[in-house]
C-alpha positions, 0 to 999 in steps of 0.5 A: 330134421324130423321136426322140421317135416312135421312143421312144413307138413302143419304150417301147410294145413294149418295155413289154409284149412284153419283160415278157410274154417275161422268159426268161434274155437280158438284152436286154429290160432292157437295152434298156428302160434304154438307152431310158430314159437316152436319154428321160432325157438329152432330158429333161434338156436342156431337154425335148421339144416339146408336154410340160408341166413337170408331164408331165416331173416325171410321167416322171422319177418314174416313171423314178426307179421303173424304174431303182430296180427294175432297179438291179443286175438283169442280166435280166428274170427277176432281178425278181419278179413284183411287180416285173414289175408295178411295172416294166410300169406304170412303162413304161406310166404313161411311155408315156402322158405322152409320148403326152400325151393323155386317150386315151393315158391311158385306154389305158395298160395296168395290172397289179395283183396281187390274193389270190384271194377264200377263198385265200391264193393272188396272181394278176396282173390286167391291164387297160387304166385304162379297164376297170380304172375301170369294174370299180372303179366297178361294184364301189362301185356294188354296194356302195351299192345298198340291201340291201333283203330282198323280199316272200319274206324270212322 
């Protein structure tokens, strides 16, 4: 269980500070796999205490994502920044099933690329799931409101 802390605690710093840092080293990356072959290898024999088979299969197909990502990448700034994002929200979707609560989850911090309205130019929003739900909802419920023209329409 202690290992397991200390997984949660660096999985946690690693997800964002290492990403946020993706200079020439190829420390952070190699410190994120190291962790996740060892989250792997507890995994693998025979679980961790308090996670659910459907918690496990939940981190094992988000780590299948994160060594797809980084397989033959020798550092950080070898990925894309699609792939910067892809990598974060893999980590962090992680992160959340091993803190195994609905907090956790609504804490999980995602990133999304999106093209910027009237331009062809990508820019990366982040966010927790939380902020990320509220602005999807506020959006349809925009979208839904009746477009009724007032007394001043012609």
């Amino acid at each position: 269980m202690k290992r397991l802390i200390a997984i949660v605690v660096a999985c946690m710093a690693l997800s964002g500070a290492a990403l946020a840092q993706a200079g020439d080293e190829g420390d952070g990356l190699q410190r994120i796999l190291k962790q996740q072959h060892a989250l792997k290898a507890d995994l693998d024999d025979g679980g961790i205490d308090g996670l659910t088979a459907r918690q496990g299969s939940a981190i094992r197909k988000a780590q299948a994502e994160v060594f797809a990502l980084t397989e033959g990448k020798a550092a950080l700034a070898d990925l894309s920044m699609d792939q910067k994002v892809q990598l974060e929200n893999a980590l962090e979707r992680i992160n959340a099933q091993v803190k195994n609560s609905k907090a956790g989850h609504d804490e999980q911090q995602v990133c999304w690329r999106e093209q910027k309205s009237g331009s062809s130019v990508k820019v990366t929003r982040c966010g927790t799931e939380a902020e990320r739900r509220e602005a999807r909802e506020g959006a349809r419920d925009f979208l839904e409101r009746p477009k009724v023209c007032g007394e001043r329409c012609g």
